[in-house]
N, CA, C and O atoms as a CHARMM CRD file, in Angstrom:
* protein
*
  376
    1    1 UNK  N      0.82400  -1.18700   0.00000 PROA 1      0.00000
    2    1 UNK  CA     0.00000   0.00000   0.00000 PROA 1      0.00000
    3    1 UNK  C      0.87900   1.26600   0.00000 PROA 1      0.00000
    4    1 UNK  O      0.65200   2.24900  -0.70600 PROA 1      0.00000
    5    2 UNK  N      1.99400   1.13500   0.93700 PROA 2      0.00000
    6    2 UNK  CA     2.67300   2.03600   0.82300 PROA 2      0.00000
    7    2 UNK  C      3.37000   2.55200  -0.47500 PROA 2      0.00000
    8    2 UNK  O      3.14900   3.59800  -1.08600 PROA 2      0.00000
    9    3 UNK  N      4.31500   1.50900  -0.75900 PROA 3      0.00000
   10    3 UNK  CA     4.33900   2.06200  -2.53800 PROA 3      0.00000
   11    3 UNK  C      3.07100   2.32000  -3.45600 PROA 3      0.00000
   12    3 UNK  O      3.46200   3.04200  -4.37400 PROA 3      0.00000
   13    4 UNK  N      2.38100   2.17700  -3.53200 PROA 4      0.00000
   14    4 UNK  CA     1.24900   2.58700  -4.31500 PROA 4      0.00000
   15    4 UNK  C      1.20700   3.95700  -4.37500 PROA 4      0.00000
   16    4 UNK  O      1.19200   4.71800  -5.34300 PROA 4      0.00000
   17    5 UNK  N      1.17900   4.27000  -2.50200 PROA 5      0.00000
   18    5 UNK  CA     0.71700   6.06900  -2.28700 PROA 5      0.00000
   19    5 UNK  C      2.56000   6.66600  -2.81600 PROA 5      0.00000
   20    5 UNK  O      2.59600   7.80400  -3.28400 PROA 5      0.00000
   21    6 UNK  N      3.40300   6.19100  -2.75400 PROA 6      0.00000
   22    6 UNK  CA     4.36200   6.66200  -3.43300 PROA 6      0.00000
   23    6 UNK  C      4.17400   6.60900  -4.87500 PROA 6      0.00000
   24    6 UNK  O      3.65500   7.54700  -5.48000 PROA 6      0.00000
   25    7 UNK  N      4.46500   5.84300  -5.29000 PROA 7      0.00000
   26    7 UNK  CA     4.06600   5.82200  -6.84600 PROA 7      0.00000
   27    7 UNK  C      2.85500   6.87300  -7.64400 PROA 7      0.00000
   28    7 UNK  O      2.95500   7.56800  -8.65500 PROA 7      0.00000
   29    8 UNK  N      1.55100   6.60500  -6.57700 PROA 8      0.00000
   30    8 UNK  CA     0.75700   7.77000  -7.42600 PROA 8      0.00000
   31    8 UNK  C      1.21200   9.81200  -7.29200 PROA 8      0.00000
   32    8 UNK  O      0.95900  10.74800  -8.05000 PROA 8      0.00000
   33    9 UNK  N      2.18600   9.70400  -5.53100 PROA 9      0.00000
   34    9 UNK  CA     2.56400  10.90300  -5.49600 PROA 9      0.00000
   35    9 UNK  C      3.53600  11.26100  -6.43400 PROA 9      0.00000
   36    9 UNK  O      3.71100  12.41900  -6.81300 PROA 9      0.00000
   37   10 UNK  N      4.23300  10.20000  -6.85300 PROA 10     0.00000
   38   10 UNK  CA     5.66800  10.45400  -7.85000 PROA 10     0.00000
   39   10 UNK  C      4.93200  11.07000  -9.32900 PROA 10     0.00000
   40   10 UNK  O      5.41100  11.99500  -9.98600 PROA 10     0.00000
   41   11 UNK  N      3.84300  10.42900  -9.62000 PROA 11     0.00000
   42   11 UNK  CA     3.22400  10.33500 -10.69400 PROA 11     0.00000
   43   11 UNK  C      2.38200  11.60000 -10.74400 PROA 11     0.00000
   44   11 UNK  O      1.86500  12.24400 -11.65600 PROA 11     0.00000
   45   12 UNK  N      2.42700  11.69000  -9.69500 PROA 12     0.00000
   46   12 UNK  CA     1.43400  13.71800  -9.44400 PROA 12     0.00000
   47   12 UNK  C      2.34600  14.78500  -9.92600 PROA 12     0.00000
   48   12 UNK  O      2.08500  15.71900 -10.68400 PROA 12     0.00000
   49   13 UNK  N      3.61300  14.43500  -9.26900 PROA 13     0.00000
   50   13 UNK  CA     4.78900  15.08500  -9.45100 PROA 13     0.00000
   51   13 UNK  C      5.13900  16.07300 -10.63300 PROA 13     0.00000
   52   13 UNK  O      5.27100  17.26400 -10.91600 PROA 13     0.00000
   53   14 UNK  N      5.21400  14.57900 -11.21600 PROA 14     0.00000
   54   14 UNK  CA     5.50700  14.42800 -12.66700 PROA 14     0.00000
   55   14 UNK  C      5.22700  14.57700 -13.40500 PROA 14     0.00000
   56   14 UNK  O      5.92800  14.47400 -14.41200 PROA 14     0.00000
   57   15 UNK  N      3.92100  14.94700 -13.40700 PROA 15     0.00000
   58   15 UNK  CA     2.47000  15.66700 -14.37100 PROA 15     0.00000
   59   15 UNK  C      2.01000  16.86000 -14.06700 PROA 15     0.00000
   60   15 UNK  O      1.04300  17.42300 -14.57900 PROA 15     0.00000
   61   16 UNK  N      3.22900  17.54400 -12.59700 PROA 16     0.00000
   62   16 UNK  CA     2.50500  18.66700 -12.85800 PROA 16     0.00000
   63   16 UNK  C      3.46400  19.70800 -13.25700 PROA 16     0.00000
   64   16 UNK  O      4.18000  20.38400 -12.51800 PROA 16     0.00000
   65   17 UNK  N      3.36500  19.73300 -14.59500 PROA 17     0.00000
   66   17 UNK  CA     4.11200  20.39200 -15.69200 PROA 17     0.00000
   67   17 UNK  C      5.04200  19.90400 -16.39000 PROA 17     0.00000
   68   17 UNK  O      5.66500  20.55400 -17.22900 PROA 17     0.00000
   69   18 UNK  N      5.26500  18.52700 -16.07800 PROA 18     0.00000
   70   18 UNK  CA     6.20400  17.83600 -17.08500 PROA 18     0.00000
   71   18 UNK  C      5.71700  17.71000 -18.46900 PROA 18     0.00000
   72   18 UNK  O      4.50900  17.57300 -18.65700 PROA 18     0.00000
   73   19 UNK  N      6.35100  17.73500 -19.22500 PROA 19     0.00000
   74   19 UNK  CA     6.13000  17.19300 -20.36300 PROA 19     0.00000
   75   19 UNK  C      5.41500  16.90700 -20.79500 PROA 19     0.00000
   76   19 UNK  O      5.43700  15.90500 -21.50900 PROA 19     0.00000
   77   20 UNK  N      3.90500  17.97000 -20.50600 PROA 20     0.00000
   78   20 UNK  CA     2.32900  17.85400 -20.83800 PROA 20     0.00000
   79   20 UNK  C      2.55800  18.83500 -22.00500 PROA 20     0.00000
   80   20 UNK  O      2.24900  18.48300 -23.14300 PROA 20     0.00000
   81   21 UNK  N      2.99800  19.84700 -21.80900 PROA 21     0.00000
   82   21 UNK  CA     2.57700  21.77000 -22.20100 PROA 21     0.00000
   83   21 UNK  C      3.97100  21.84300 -22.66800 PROA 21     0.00000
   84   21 UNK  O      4.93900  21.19800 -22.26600 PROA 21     0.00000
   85   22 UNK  N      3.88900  22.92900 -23.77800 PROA 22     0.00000
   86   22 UNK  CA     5.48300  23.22200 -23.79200 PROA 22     0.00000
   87   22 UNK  C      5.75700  24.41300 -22.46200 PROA 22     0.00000
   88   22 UNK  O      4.90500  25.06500 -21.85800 PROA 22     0.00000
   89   23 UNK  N      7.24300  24.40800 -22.28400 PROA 23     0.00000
   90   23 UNK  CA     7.32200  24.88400 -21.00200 PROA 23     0.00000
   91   23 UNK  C      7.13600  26.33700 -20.42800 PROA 23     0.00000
   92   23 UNK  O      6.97200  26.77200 -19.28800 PROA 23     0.00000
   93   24 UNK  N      7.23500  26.96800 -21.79600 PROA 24     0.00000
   94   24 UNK  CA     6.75700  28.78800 -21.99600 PROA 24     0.00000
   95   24 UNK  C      5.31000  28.39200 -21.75800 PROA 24     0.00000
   96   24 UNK  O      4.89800  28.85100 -20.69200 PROA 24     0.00000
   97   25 UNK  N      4.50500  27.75200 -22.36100 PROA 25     0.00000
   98   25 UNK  CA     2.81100  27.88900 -21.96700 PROA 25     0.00000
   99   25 UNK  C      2.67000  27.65300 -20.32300 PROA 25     0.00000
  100   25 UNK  O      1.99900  28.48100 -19.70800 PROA 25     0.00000
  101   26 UNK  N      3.20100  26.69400 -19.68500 PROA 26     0.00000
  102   26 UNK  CA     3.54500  26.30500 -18.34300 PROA 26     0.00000
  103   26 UNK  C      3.66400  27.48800 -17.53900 PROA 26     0.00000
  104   26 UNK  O      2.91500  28.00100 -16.70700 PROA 26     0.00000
  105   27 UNK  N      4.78400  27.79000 -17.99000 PROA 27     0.00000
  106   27 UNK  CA     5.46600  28.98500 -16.96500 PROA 27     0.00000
  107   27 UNK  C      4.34000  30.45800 -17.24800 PROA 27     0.00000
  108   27 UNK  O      4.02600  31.20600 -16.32200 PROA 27     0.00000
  109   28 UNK  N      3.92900  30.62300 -18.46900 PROA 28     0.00000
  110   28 UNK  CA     2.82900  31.83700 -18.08900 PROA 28     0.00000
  111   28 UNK  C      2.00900  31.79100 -17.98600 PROA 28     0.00000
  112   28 UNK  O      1.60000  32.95200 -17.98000 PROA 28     0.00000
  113   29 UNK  N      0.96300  30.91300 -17.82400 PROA 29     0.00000
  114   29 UNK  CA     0.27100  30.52400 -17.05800 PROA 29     0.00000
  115   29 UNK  C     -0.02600  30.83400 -15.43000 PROA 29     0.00000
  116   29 UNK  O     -1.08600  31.11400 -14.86900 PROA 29     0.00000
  117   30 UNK  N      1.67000  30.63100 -14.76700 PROA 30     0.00000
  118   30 UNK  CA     1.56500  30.89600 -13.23700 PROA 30     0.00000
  119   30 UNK  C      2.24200  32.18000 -13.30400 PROA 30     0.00000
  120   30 UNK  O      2.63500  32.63700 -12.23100 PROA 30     0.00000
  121   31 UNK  N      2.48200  32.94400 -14.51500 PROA 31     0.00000
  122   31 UNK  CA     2.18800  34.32300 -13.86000 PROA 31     0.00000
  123   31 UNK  C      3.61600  34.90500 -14.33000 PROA 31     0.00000
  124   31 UNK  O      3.89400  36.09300 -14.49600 PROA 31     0.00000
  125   32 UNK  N      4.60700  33.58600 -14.53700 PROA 32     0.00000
  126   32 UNK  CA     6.13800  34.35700 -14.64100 PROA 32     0.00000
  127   32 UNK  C      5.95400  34.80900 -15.89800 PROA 32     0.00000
  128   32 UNK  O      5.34000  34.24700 -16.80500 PROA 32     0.00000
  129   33 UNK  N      6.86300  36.50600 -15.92700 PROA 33     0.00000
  130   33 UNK  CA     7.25700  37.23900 -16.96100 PROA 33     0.00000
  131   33 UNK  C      9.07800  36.83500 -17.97900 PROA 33     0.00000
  132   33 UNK  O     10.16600  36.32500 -17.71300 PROA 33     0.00000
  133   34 UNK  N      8.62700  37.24900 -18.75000 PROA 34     0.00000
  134   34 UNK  CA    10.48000  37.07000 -19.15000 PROA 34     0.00000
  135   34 UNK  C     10.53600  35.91300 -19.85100 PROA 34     0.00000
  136   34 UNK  O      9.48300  35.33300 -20.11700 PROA 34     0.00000
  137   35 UNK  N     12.08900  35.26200 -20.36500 PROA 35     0.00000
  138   35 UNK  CA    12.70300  34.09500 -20.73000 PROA 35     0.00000
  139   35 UNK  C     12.12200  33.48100 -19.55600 PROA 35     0.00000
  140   35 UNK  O     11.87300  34.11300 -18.53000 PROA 35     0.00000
  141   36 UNK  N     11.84600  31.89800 -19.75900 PROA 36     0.00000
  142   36 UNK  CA    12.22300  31.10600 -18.86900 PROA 36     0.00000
  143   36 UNK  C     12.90700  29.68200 -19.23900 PROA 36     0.00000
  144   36 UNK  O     13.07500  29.29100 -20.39400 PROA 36     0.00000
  145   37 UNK  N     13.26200  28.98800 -18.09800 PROA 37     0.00000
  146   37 UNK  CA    14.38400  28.04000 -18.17900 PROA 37     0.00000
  147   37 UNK  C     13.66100  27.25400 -17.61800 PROA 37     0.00000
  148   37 UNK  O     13.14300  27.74800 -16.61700 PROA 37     0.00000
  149   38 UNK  N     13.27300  25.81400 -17.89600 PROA 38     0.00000
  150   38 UNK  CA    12.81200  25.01100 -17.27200 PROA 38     0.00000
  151   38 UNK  C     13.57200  24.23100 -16.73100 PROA 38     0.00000
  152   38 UNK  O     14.18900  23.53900 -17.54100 PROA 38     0.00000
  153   39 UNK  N     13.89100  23.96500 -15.25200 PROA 39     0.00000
  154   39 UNK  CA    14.65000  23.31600 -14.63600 PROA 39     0.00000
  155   39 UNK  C     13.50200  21.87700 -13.70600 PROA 39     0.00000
  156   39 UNK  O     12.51600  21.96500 -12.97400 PROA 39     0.00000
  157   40 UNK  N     14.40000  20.54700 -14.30800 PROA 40     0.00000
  158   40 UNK  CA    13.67700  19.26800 -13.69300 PROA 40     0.00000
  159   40 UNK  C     14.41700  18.61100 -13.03300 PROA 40     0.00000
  160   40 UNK  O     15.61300  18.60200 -13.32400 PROA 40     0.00000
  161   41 UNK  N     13.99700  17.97100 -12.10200 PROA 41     0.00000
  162   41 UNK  CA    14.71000  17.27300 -11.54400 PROA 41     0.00000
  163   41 UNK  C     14.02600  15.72200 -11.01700 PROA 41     0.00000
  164   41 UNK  O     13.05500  16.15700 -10.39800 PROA 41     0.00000
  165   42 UNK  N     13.96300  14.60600 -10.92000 PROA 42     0.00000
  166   42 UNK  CA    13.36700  13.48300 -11.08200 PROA 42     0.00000
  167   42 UNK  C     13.25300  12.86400  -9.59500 PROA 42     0.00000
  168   42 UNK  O     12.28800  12.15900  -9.30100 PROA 42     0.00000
  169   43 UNK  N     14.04600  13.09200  -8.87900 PROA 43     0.00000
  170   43 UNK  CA    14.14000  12.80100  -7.58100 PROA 43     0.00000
  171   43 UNK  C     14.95300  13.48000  -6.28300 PROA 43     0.00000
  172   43 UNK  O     16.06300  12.95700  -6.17700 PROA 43     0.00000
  173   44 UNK  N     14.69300  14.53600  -5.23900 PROA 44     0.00000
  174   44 UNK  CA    13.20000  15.13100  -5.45700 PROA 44     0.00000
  175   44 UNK  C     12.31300  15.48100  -6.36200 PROA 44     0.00000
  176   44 UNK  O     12.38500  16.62500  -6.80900 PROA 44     0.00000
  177   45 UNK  N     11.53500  14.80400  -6.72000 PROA 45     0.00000
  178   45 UNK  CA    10.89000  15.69900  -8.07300 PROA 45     0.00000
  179   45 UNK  C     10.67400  17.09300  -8.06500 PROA 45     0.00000
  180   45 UNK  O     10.55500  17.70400  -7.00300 PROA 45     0.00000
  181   46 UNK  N     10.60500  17.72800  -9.33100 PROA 46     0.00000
  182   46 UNK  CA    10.83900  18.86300  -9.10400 PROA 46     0.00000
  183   46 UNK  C     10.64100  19.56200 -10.46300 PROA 46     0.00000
  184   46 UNK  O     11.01500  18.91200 -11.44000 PROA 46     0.00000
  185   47 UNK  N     10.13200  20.74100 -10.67500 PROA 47     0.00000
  186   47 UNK  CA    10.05300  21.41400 -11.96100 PROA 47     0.00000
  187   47 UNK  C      9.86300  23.04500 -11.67500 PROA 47     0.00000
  188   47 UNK  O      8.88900  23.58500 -11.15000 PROA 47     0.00000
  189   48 UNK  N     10.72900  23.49200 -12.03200 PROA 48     0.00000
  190   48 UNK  CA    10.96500  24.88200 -11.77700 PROA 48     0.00000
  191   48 UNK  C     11.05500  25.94100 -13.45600 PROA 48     0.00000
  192   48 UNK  O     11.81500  25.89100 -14.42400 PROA 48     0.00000
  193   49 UNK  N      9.86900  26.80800 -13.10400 PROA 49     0.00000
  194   49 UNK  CA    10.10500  27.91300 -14.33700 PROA 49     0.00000
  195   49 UNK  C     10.86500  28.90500 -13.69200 PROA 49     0.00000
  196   49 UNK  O     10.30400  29.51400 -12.78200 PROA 49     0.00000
  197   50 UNK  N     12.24900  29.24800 -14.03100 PROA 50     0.00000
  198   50 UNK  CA    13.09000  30.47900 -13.76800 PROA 50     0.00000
  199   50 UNK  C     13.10600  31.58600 -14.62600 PROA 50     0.00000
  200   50 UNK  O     13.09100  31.28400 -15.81900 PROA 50     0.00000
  201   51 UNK  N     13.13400  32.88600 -14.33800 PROA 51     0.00000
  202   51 UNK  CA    12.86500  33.34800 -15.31700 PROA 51     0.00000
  203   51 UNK  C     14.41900  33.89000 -15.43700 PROA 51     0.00000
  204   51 UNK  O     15.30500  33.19700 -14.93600 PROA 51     0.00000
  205   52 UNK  N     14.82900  35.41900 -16.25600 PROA 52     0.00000
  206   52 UNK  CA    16.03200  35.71800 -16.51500 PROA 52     0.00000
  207   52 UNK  C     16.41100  36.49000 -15.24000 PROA 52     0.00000
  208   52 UNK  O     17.60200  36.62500 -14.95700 PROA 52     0.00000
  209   53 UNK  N     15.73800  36.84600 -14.69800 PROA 53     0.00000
  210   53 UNK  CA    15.88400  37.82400 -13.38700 PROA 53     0.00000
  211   53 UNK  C     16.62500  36.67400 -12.45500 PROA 53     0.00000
  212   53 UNK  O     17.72700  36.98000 -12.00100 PROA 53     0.00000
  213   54 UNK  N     16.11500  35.44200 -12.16200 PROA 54     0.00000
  214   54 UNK  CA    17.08400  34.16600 -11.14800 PROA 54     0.00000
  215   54 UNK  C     15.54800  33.88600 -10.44900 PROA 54     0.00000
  216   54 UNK  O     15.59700  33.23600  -9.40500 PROA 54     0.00000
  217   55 UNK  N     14.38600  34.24600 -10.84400 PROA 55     0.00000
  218   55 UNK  CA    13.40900  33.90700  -9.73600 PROA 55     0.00000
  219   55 UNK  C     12.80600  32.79800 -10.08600 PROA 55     0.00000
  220   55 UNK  O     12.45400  32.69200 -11.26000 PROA 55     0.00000
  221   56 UNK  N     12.57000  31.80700  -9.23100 PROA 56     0.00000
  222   56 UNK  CA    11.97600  30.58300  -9.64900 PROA 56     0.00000
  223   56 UNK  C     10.62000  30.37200  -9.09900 PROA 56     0.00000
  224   56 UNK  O     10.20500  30.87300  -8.05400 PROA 56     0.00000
  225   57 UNK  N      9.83900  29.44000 -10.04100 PROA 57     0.00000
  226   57 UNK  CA     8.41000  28.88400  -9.38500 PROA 57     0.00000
  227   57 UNK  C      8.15300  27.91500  -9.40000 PROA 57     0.00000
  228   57 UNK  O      7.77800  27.63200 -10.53800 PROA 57     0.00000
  229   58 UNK  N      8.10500  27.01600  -8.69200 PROA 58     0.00000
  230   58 UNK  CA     8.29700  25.59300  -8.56100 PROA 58     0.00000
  231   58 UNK  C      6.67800  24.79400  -8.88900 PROA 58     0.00000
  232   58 UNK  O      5.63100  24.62300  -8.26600 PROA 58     0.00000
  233   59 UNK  N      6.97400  24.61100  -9.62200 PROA 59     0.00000
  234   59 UNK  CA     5.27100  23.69800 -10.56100 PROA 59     0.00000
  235   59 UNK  C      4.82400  22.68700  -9.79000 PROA 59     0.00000
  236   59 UNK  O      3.60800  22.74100  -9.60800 PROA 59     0.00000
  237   60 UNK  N      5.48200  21.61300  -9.17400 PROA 60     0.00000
  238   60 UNK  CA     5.32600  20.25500  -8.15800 PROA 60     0.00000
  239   60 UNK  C      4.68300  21.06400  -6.79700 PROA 60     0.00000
  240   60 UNK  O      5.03100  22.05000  -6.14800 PROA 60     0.00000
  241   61 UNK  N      3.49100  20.04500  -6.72700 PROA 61     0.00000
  242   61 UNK  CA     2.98800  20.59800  -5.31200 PROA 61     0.00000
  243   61 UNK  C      3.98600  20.16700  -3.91400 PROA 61     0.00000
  244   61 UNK  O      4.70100  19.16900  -3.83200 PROA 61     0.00000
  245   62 UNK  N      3.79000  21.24100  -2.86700 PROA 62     0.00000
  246   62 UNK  CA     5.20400  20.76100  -1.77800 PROA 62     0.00000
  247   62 UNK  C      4.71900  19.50700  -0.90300 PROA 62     0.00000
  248   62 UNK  O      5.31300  19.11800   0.10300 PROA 62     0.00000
  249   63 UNK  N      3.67800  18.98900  -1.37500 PROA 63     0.00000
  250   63 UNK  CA     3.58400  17.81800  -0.61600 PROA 63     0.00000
  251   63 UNK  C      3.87600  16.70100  -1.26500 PROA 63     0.00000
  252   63 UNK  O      3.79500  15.71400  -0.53400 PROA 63     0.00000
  253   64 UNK  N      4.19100  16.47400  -2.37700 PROA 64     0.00000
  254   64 UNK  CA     4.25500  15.22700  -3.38900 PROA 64     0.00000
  255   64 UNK  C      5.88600  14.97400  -2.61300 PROA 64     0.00000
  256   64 UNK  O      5.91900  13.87200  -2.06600 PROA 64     0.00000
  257   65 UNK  N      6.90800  15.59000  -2.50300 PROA 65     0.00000
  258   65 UNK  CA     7.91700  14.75300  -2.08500 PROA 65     0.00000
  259   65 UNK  C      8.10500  14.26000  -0.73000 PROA 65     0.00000
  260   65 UNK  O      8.92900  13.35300  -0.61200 PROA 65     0.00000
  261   66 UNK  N      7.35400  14.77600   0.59500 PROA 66     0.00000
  262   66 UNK  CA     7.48600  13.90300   1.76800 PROA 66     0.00000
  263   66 UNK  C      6.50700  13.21000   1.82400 PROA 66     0.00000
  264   66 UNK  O      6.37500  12.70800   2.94100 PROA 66     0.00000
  265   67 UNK  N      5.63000  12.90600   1.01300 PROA 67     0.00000
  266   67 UNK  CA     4.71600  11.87000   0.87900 PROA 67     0.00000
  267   67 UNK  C      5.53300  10.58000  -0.05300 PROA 67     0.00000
  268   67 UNK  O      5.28800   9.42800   0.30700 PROA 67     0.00000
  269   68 UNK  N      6.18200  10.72000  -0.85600 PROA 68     0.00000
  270   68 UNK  CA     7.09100   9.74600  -1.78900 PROA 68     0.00000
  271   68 UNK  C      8.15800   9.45100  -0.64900 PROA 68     0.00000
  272   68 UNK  O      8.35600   8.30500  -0.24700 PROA 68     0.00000
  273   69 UNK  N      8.48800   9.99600  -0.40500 PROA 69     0.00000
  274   69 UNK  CA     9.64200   9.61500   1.23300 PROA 69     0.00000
  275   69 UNK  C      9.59900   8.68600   2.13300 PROA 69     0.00000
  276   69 UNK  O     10.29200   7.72700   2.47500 PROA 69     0.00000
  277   70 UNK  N      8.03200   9.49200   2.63000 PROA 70     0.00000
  278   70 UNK  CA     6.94800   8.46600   3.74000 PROA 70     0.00000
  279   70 UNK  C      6.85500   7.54800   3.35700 PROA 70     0.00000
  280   70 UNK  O      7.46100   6.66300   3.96100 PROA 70     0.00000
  281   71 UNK  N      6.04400   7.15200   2.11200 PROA 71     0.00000
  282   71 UNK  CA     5.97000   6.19900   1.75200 PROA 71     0.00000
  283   71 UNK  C      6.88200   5.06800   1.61600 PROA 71     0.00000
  284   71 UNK  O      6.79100   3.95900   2.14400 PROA 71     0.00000
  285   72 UNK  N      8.15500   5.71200   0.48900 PROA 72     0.00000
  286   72 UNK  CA     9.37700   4.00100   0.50300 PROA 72     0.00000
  287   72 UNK  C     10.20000   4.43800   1.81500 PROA 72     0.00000
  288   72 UNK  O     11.39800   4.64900   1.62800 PROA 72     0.00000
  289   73 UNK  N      9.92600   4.52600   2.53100 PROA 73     0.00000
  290   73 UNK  CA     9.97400   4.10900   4.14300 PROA 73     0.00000
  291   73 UNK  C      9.38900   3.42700   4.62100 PROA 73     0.00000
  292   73 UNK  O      9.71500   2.25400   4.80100 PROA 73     0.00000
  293   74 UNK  N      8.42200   3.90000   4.95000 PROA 74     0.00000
  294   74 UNK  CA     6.92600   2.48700   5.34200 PROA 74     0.00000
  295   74 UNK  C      6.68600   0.90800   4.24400 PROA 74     0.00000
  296   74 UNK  O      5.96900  -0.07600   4.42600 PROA 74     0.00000
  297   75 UNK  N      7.60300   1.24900   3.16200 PROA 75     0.00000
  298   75 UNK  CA     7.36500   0.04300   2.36200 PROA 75     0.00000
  299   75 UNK  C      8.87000  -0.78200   2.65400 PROA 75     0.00000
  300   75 UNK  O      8.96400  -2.00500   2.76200 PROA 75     0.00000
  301   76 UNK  N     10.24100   0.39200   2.77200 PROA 76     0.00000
  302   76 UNK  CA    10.93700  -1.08200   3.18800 PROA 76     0.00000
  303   76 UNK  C     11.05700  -1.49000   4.61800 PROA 76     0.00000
  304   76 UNK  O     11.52200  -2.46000   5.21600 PROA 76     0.00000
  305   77 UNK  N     10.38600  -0.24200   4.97400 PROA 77     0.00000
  306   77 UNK  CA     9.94500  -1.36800   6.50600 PROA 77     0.00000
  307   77 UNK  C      9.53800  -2.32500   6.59900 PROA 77     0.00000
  308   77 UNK  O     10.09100  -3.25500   7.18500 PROA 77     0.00000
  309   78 UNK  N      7.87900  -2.39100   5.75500 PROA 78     0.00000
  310   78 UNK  CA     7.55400  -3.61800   5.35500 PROA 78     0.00000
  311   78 UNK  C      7.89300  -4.98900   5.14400 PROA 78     0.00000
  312   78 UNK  O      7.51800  -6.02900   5.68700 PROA 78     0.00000
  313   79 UNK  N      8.79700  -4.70300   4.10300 PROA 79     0.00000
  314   79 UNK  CA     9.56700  -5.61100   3.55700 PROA 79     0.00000
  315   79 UNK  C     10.58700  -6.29600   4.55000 PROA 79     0.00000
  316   79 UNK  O     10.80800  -7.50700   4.55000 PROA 79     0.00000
  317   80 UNK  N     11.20300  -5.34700   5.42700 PROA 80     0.00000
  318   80 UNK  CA    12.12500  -6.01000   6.55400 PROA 80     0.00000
  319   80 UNK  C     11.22100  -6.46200   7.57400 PROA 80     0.00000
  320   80 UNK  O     11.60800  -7.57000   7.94400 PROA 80     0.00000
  321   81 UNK  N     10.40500  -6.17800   8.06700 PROA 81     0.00000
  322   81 UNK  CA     9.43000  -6.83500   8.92500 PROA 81     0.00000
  323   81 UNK  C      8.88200  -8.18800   7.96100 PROA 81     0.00000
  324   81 UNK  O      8.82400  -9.25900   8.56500 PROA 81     0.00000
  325   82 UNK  N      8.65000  -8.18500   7.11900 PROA 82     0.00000
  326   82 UNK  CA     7.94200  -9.40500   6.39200 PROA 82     0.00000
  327   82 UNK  C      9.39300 -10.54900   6.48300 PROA 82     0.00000
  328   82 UNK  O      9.40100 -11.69200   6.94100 PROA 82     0.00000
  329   83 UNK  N     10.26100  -9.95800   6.02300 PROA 83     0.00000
  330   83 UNK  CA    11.51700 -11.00100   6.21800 PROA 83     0.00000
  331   83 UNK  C     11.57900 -11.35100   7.26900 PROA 83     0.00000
  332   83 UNK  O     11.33700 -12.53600   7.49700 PROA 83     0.00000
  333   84 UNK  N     11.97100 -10.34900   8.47100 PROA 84     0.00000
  334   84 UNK  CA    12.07600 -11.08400  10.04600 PROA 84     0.00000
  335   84 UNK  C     10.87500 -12.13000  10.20000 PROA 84     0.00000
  336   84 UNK  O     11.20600 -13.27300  10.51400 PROA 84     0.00000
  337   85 UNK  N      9.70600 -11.89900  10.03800 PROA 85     0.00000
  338   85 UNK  CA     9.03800 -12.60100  10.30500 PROA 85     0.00000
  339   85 UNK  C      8.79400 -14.00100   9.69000 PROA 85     0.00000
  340   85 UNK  O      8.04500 -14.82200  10.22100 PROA 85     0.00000
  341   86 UNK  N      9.38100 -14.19600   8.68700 PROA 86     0.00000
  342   86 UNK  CA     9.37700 -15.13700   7.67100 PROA 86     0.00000
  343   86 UNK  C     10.81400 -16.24400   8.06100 PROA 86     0.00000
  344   86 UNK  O     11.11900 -17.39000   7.73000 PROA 86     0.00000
  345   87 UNK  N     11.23100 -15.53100   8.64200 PROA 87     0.00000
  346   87 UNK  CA    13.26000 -16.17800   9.37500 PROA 87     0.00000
  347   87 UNK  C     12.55300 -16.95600  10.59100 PROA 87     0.00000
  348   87 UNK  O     12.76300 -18.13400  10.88200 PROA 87     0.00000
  349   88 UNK  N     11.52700 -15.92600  11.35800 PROA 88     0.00000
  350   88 UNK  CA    11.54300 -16.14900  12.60100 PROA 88     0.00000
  351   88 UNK  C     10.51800 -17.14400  12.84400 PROA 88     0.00000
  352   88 UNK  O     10.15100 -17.42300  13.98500 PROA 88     0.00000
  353   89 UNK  N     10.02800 -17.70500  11.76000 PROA 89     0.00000
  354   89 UNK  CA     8.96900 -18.63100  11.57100 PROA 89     0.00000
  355   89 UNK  C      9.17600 -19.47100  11.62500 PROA 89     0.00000
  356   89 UNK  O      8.47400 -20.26900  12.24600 PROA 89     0.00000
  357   90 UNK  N     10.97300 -20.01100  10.60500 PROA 90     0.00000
  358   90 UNK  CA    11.08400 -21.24100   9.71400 PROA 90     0.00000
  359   90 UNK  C     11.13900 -21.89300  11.08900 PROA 90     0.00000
  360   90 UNK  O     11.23400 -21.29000  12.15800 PROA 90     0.00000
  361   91 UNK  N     11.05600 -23.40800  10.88400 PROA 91     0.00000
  362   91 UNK  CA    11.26100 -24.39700  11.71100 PROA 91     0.00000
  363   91 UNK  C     12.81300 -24.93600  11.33300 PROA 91     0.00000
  364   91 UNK  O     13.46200 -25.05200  10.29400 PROA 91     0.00000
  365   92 UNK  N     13.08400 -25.25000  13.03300 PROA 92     0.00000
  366   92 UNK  CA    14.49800 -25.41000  13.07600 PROA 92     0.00000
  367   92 UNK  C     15.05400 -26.53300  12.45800 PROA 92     0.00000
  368   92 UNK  O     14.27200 -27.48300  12.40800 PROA 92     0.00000
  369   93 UNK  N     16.31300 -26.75200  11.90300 PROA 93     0.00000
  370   93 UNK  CA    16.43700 -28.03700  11.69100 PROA 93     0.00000
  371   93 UNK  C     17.36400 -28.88400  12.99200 PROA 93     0.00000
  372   93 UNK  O     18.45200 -29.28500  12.57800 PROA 93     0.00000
  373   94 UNK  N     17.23900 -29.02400  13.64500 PROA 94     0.00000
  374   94 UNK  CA    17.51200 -30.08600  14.45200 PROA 94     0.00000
  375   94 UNK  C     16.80500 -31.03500  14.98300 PROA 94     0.00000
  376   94 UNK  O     17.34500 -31.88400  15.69200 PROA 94     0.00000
């Protein structure tokens, strides 16, 4: 479950302004004036319209990356709890 809610936050991420729109329609849209530079980044996700002035606006909502965090945390917890428990099960051989 936990990867899931990671996966769909990664996937929120990633759609919001990736590679939907070209990145001038994107960026004026939220208002920035000027050149802009689209800066991405995949993990933190991340998508930033800068304009020529150095000011940036970050397109990814600020909750999509400590929710992707939370999540593959709680999943390889999972996973190590499912192992211990799976060790701590087997029957002995003696």
């Amino acid at each position: 479950m936990a990867a899931a809610v990671s996966f769909g936050a990664y996937s929120w991420g990633v759609m919001s302004g990736f590679y939907i729109l070209d990145p001038d329609e994107v960026c004026a849209t939220l208002g920035a004036e000027g050149d802009h530079i689209v800066t991405r980044w995949a993990l933190p996700v991340s998508a930033q319209c800068v304009t020529e002035d150095g000011m940036g606006t970050e397109l990814v909502p600020a909750w999509v990356n400590p929710v992707i965090f939370i999540g593959l945390t709680l999943f390889v917890l999972a996973l190590l709890a499912g192992v211990i428990a799976g060790v701590r099960r087997r029957p002995s051989l003696r």
